[in-house]
C-alpha positions as CSV (number, residue, x, y, z in Angstrom):
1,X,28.4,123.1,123.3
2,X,28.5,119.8,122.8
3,X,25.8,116.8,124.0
4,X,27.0,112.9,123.5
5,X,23.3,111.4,122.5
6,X,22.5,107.7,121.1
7,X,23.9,107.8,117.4
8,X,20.2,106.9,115.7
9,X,19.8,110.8,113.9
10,X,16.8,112.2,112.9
11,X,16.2,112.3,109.5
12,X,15.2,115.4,107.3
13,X,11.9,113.9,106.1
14,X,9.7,111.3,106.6
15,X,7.7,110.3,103.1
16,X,7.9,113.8,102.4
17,X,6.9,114.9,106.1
18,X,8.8,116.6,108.5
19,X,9.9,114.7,111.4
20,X,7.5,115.8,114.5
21,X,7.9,112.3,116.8
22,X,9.7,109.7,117.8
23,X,13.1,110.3,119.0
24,X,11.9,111.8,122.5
25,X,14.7,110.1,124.5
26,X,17.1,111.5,122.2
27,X,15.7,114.7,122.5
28,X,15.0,114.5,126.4
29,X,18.8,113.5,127.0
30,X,19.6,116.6,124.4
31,X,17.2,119.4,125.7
32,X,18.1,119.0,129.3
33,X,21.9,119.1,129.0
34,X,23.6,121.6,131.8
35,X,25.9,122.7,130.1
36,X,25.8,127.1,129.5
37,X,24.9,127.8,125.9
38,X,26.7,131.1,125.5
39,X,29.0,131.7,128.4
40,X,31.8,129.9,127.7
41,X,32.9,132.0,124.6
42,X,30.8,135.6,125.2
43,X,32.9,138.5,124.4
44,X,30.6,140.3,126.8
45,X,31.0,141.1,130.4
46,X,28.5,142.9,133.0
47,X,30.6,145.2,134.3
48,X,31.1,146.8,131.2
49,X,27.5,147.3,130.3
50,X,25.5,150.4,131.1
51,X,22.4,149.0,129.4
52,X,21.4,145.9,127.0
53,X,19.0,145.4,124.4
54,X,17.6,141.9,122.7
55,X,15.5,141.7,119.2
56,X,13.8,139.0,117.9
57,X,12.6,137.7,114.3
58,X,9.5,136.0,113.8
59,X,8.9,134.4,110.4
60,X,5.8,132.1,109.6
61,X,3.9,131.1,106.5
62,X,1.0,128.5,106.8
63,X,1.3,125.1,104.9
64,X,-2.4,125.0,103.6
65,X,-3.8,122.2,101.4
66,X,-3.6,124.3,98.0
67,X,-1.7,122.3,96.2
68,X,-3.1,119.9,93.3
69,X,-5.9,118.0,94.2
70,X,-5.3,119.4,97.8
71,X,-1.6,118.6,98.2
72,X,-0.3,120.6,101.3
73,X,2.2,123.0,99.8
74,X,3.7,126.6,102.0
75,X,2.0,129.6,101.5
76,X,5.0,130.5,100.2
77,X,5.2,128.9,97.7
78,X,1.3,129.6,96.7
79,X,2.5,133.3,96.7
80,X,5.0,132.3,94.0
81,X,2.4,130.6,91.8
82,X,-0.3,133.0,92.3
83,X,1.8,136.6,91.9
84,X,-1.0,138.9,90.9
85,X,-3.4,137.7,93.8
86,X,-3.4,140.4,96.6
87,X,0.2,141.2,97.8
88,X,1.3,137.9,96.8
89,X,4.3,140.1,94.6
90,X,6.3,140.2,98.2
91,X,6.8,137.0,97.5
92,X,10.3,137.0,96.5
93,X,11.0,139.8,98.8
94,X,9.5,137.5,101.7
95,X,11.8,134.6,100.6
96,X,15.0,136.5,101.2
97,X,13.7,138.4,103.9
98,X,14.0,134.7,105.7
99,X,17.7,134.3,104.1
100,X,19.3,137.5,104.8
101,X,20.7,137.1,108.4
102,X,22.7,134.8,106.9
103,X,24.4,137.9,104.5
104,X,24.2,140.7,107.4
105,X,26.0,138.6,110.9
106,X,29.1,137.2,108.2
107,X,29.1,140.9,107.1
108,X,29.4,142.6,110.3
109,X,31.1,140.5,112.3
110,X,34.2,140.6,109.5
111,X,33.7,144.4,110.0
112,X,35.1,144.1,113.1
113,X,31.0,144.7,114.6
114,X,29.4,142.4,117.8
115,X,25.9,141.5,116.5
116,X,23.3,140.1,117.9
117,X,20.0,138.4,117.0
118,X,17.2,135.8,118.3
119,X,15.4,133.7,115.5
120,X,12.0,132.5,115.8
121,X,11.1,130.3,112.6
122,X,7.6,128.3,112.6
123,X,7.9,124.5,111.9
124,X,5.4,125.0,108.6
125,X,8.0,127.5,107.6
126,X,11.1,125.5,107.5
127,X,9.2,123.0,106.3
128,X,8.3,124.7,103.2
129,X,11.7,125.7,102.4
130,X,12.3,121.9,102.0
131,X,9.5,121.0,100.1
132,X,10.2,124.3,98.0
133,X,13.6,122.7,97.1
134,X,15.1,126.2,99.0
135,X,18.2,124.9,100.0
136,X,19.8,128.5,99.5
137,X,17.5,130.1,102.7
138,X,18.6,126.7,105.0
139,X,22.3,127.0,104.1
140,X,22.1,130.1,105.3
141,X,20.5,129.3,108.3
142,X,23.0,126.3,109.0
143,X,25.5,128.7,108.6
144,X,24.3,131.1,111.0
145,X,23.4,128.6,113.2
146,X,26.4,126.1,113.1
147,X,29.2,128.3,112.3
148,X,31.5,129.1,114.9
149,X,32.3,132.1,113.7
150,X,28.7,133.0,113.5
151,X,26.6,131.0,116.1
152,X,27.4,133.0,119.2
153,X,25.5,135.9,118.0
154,X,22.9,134.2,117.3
155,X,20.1,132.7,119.0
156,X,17.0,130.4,117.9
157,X,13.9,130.4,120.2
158,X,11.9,127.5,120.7
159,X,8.1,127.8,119.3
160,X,4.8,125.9,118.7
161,X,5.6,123.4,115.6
162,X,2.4,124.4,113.5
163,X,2.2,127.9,114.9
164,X,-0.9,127.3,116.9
165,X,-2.0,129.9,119.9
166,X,-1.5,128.0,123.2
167,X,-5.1,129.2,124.7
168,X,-7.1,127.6,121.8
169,X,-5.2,124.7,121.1
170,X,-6.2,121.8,122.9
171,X,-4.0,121.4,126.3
172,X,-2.3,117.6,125.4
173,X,-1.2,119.1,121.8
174,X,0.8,122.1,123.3
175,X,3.9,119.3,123.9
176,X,3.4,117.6,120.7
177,X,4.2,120.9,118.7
178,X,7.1,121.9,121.2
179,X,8.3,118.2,120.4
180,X,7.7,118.2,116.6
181,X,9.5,121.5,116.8
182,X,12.3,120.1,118.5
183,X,12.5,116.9,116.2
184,X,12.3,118.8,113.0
185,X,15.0,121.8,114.3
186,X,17.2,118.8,115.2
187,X,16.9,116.8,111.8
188,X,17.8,120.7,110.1
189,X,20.4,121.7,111.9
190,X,21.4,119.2,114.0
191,X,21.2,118.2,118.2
192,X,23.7,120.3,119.1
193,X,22.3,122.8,117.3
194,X,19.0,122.1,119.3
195,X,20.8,121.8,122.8
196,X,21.4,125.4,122.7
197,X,17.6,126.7,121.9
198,X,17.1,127.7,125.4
199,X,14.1,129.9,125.1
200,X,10.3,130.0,123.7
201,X,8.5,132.6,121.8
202,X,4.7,131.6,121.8
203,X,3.2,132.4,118.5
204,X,1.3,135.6,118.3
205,X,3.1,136.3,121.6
206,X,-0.1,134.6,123.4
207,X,0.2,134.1,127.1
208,X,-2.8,132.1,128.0
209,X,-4.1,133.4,131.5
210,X,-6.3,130.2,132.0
211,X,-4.8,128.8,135.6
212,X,-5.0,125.2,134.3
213,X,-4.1,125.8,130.9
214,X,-1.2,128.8,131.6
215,X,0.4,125.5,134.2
216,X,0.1,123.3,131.9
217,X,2.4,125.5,129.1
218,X,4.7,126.0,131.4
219,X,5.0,123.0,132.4
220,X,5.6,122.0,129.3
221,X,7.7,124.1,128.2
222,X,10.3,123.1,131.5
223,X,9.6,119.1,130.2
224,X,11.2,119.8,126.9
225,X,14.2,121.7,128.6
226,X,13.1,125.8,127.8
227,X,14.7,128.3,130.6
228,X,12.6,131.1,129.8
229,X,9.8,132.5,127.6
230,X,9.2,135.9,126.0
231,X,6.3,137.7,127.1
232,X,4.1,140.7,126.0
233,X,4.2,143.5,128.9
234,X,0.2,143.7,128.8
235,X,-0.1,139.9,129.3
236,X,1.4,139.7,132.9
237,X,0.3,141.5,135.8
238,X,2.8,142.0,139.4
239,X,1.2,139.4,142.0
240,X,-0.4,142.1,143.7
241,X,-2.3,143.2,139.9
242,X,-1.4,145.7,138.5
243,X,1.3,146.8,135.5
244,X,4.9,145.5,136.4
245,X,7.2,148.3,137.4
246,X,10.3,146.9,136.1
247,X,9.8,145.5,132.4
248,X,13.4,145.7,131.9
249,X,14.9,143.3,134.4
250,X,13.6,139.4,133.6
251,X,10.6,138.2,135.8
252,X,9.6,135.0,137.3
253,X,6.4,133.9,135.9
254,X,4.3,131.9,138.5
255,X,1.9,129.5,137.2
256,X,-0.6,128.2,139.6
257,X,-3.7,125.6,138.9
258,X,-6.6,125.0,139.5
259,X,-5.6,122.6,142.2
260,X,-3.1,125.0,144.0
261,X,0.3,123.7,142.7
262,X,2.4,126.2,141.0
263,X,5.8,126.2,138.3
264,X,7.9,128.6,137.9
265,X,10.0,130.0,134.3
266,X,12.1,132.7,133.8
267,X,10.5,135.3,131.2
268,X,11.3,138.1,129.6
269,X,9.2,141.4,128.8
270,X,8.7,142.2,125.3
271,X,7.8,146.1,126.2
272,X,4.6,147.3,124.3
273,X,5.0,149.2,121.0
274,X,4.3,149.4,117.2
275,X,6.5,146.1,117.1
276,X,8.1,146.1,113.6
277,X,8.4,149.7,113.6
278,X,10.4,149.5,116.9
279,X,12.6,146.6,115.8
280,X,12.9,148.0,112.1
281,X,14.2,151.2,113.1
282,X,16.4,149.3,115.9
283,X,14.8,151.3,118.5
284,X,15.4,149.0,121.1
285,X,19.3,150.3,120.9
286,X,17.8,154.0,121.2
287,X,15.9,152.9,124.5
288,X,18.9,151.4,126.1
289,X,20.7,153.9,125.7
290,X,18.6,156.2,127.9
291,X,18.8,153.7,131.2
292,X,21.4,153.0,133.2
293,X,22.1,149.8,135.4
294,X,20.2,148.3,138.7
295,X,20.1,146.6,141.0
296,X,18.8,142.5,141.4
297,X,19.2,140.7,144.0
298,X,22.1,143.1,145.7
299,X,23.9,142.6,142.7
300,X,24.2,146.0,139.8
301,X,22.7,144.5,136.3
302,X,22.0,146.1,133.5
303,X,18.7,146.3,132.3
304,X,17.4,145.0,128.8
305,X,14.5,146.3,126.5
306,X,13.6,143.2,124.6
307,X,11.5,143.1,121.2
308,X,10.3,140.6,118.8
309,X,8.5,141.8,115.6
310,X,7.9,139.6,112.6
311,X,11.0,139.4,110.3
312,X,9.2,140.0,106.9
313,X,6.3,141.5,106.9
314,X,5.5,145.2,106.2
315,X,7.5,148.0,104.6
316,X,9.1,149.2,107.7
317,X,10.8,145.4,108.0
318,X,11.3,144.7,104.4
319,X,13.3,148.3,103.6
320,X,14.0,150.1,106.4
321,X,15.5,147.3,108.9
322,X,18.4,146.5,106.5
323,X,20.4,149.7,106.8
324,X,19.0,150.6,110.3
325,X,20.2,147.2,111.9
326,X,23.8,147.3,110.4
327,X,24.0,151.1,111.1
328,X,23.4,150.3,114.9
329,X,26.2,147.5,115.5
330,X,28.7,149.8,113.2
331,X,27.9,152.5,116.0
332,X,28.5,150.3,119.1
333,X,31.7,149.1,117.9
334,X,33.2,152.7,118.0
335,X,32.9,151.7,121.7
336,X,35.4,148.6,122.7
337,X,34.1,146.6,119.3
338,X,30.6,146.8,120.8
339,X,31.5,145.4,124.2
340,X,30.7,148.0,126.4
341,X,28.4,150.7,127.2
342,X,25.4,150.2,125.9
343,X,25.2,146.6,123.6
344,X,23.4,144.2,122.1
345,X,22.7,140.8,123.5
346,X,20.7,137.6,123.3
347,X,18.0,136.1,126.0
348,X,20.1,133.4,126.8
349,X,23.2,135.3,126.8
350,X,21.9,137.8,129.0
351,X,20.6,135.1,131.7
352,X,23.6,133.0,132.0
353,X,25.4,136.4,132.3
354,X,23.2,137.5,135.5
355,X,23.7,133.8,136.4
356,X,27.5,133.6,136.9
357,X,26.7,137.2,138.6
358,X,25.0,135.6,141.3
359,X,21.4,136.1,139.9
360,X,19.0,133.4,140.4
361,X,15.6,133.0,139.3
362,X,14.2,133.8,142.8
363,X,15.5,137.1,142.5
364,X,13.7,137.9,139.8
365,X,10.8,139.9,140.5
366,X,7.5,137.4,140.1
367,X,4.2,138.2,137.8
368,X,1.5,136.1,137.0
369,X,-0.9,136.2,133.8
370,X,-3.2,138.6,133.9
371,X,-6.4,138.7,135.6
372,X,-5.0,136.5,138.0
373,X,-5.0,138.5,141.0
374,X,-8.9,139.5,140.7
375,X,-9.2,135.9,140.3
376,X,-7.2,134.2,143.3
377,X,-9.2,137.3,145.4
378,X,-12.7,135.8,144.1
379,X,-11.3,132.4,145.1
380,X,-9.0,132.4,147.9
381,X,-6.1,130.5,148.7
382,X,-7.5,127.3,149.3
383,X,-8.1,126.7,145.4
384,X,-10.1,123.6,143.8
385,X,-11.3,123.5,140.5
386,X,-15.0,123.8,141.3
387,X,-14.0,126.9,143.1
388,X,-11.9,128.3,140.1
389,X,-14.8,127.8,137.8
390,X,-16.8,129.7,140.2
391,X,-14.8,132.3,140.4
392,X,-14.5,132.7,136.8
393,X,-18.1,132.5,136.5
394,X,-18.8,135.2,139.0
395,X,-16.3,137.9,137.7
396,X,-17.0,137.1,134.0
397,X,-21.2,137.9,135.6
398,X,-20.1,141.2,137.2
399,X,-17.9,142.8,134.8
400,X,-18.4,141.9,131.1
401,X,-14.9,143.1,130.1
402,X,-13.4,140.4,132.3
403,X,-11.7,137.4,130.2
404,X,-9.5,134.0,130.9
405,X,-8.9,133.6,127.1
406,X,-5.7,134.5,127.1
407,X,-3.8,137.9,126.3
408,X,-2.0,138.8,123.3
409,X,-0.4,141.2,120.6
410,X,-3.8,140.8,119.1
411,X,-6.1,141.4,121.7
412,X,-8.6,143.1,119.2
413,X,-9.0,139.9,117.9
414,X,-10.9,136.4,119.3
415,X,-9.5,133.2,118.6
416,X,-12.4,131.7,119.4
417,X,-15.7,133.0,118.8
418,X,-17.3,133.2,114.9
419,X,-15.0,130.5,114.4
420,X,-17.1,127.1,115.2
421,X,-16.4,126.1,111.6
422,X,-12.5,125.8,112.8
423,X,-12.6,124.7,116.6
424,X,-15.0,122.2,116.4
425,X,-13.3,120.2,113.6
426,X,-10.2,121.3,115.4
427,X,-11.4,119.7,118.5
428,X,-12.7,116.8,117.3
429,X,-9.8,115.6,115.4
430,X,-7.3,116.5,118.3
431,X,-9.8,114.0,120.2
432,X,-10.0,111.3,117.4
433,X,-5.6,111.8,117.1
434,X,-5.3,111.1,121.2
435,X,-8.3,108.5,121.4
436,X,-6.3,106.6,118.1
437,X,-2.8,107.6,119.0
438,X,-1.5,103.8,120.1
439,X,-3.2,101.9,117.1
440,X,-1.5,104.3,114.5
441,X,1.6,102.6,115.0
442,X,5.3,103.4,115.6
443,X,5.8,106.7,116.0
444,X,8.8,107.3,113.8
445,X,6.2,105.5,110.9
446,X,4.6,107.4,108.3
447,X,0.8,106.4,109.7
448,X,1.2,108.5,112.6
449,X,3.2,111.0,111.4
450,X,0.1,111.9,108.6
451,X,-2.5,112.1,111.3
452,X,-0.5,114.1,113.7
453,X,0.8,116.2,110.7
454,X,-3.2,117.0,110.0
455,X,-3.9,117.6,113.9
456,X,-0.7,119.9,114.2
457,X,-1.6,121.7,111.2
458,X,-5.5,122.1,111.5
459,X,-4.8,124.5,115.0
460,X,-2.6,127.3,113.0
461,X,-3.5,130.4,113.3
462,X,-3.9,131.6,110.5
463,X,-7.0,130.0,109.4
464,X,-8.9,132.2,112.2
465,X,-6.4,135.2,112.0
466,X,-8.0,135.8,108.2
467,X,-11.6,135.7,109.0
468,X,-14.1,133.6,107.3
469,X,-13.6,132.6,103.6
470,X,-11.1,130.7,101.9
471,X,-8.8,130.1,105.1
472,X,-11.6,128.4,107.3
473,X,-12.1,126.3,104.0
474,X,-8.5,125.3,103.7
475,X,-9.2,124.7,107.8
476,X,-12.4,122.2,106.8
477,X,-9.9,120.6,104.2
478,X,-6.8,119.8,106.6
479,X,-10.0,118.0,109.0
480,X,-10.6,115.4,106.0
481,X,-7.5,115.3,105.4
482,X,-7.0,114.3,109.1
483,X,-9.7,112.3,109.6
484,X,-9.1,110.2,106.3
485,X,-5.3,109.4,107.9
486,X,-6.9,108.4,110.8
487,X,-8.7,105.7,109.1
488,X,-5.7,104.8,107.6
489,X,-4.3,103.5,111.4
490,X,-4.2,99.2,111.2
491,X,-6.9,97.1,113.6
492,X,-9.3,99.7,113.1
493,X,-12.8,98.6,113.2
494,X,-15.0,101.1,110.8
C-alpha cells in the first residue's frame, strides 16, 4: 500500500522529543487513503474458513520524570538502573519480550507457517526505546512492520499516544494523543507504514459510556482515519440492554450525544477471560476451533474470537507464550499452510475480507456502551443535555451501583476518585495547554512540543493505576514540569 503525501517527512525527534504535532495535513491525506490494507495480497479466503481467531499485544512502560534532576527517562530504563527494586529484574526479560515478534513471524513464516498478530505499542514506549539508544527492539519492529515478506501478518493498532484512559482524560486531548500517536508511528516507521494502522485499541481497553464523551472518541477516532476499535464484551450492551448474543461476528457501535446526533464505528469484541492466560496459552485457536461459520447479512462468515492481553507482563506471557504461539501456527499449517479450516487472522484482514463478501457495516449487528439503554429509557428520544444530566442524576439517585464513568478490564478500580492529587493538576494543565495553545508557537517547534509533551504525559495511567505514593509524586512532578514550559511560550504576560 502505497500513499503519495507532500515530501516534508517527519522527523524521529524533536530536541530530544518525540514528534506529537504538526504534520496534520500530511497525516490527514495519509490516514484517510481508500486503498485496502490487506486484501490485495491475503493468502486467505472465506470460503475456506470454518472459524477465525485474532490476538493482540499490548506493551506500555510510563516515561516518568526519574531521571537526574527530574529528566523524563522510560520506566524501562529505571528498571535497568534500579535492578533490586521490586520486580524490576524482568527488566531485561521485558525488553526482549517487546523485540521478539520480530525473531518468531521470520521464523515461522520460513517454516512454511501463516502467522498472524496485532501490535499495540504506547507512544511513551517507543519513545523510550529511542531515548534508551535500543535500536535492536525498533529494527525489529521496522522489520516486521515494513518487510514484505513480513508485514502482511502483521498488524499495528492505533492507541492513545501517552496511554491515557479516554473517560478521564479531558475530551479536546483524546485527538491530540491519537495525532501524536500518528506523528510519532510515522517518523518510526514511516507513512506508509501508518496508512495501514486501520484499528484502535484504547488503553486499559476503556470504553467510556459517557454519551457526550463515548461521541466524541469516536468521533475522533473516524477524523484521524480508524475503521474499527477493539472492545471488552462487558463494556457494550445490545440496544435493547442486555449482553450481546453474538460476540464473535464484529458489531456496529452507535454513539449517540447528548444532543441526539449519533456516529457510527465498526468494533470488535474482545470476549471476557483471564486475558494473558487466554492469549499465552493461544486459546483463542482452541475456541475457534469449536464454532463453525454464520451467517451476516445473508452472506456465511466465519466467526472470530478476538483477544488482546499485554505482551510482557506475567509469567504466563513471558514463558509460556513462546512455545504455545509457534506450536499453534505449526499445527494449522498441516492444513493447506494454515489457510483453511480453522486460522488465524488480523482485524483488518478479517473486515476487508467480509467486505469484498458483501458485508457492510450496517449488517453488523449494533451495541451501544453500556448503561445506555437504562439511560435513553430515563430520558427518551427527544434528548438535550439538560435532560441527559437529569437522567443521569436520577438513575445514579435510585440505584447506587449505576455509573457513566466508563467500563473497563479494570472495573475494580476508579480512575477517578482518591485521586484529586492527579486530576486536578491534570485538569488544570490540559486547561492552561488549550487556553496557551496559539501563543506557544509553531507547532512543529520545540515550545509547544514541551508543553504538550507534559499535558500528554501527566494523564497516563499509570500514575493512578499504582495508588498513592511515589507515582502520584512523579504525577505532581510532570505538572511543574508542564506548567514551567508553559511559561516558556513568547508574548506571555506573567
Amino acid at each position: 500500500m502505497v500513499v503519495a503525501v507532500p515530501l516534508d517527512q517527519i522527523p524521529p525527534l524533536i530536541d530530544g522529543m518525540p514528534p506529537l504535532a504538526g504534520w496534520e495535513d500530511t497525516l490527514q491525506t495519509v490516514t484517510h487513503a481508500s486503498e485496502p490494507v490487506f486484501l490485495n495480497q491475503t493468502n486467505l479466503r472465506l470460503q475456506d474458513i470454518s472459524a477465525a481467531f485474532a490476538i493482540a499485544l499490548h506493551m506500555h512502560q510510563p516515561t516518568i520524570p526519574a531521571g537526574n534532576n527530574g529528566q523524563l527517562i522510560n520506566n524501562l530504563q529505571h528498571m535497568f538502573e534500579h535492578p533490586y527494586d521490586g520486580d524490576n529484574h524482568n527488566a531485561g526479560t521485558f525488553a526482549y519480550c517487546y523485540a521478539r515478534l520480530g525473531d518468531f513471524i521470520p521464523e515461522l513464516v520460513q517454516q512454511g507457517c501463516n502467522p498472524r498478530v496485532m501490535l499495540d505499542y504506547s507512544g511513551t514506549l517507543l519513545w523510550g526505546f529511542q531515548q534508551m539508544g535500543r535500536h535492536d527492539i525498533l529494527d525489529k519492529l521496522r522489520l516486521l512492520t515494513c518487510d514484505p515478506a513480513y508485514q502482511p501478518h502483521v498488524e499495528w493498532l492505533g492507541t492513545l499516544w501517552g496511554h491515557a484512559v479516554v473517560p478521564s482524560t479531558p475530551i479536546p486531548d483524546l485527538l491530540l494523543h491519537m495525532r501524536a500517536w500518528q506523528h510519532h508511528f510515522a517518523a518510526l516507521f514511516g507513512l506508509d507504514a501508518l496508512a495501514r494502522v486501520k484499528g484502535f485499541s484504547p488503553p486499559e481497553m476503556n470504553l467510556p459510556n459517557h454519551p457526550d464523551t463515548l461521541y466524541a472518541f469516536v468521533k475522533a477516532l473516524l477524523d484521524c482515519g480508524y475503521q474499527w476499535l477493539m472492545v471488552q464484551e462487558h463494556t457494550v450492551e445490545a440496544l435493547a440492554g442486555g449482553p450481546l448474543q453474538q460476540p464473535h461476528v464484529p458489531h456496529r457501535l452507535v454513539a449517540r450525544n447528548s444532543h441526539g446526533e449519533t456516529v457510527e464505528i465498526a468494533a470488535l469484541i474482545k470476549t471476557q477471560g483471564s486475558d494473558t492466560k487466554l492469549v499465552g496459552q493461544m486459546q483463542p485457536y482452541a475456541a475457534a476451533k469449536t464454532l463453525q461459520p454464520l451467517t451476516l447479512g445473508g452472506i456465511q462468515v466465519p466467526p472470530l474470537v478476538t483477544q488482546i492481553s499485554d505482551g510482557e507482563n506475567g509469567g504466563v506471557m513471558m514463558n509460556e507464550f513462546p512455545s504455545a504461539y509457534k506450536l499453534a501456527w505449526r499445527e494449522m499449517a498441516q492444513k493447506q499452510g494454515g489457510r483453511a479450516g480453522t486460522v488465524g487472522m488480523n482485524g483488518t484482514e478479517y473486515l476487508e475480507l467480509l467486505g469484498a463478501a458483501g458485508v457492510t457495516l450496517a449488517d453488523f449487528p449494533a451495541c451501544q456502551a453500556v448503561g445506555q439503554h437504562r439511560l435513553w429509557q430515563e430520558t427518551g428520544t427527544d434528548l438535550t443535555p439538560e435532560r441527559v444530566t437529569k437522567g443521569i442524576a436520577s438513575l445514579k439517585n435510585s440505584d447506587g451501583g449505576f455509573q457513566m464513568d466508563g467500563g473497563s478490564w479494570t472495573n475494580d478500580r476508579s480512575w477517578v476518585e482518591g485521586y484529586e492529587n492527579v486530576m486536578q493538576p491534570l485538569q488544570r494543565l490540559s486547561a492552561r495547554f488549550h487556553e496557551m495553545a496559539e501563543k506557544l508557537g509553531d507547532r512543529k517547534g520545540a515550545i509547544y512540543h514541551r508543553a504538550l509533551l507534559h499535558t500528554l504525559l501527566l494523564e497516563t495511567s499509570c500514575f493512578r493505576y499504582w495508588g498513592q505514593g511515589s507515582w502520584t509524586d512523579y504525577a505532581q512532578t510532570l505538572y511543574r514540569q508542564g506548567m514551567a514550559a508553559l511559561s516558556t511560550a513568547p508574548d506571555i504576560h506573567r
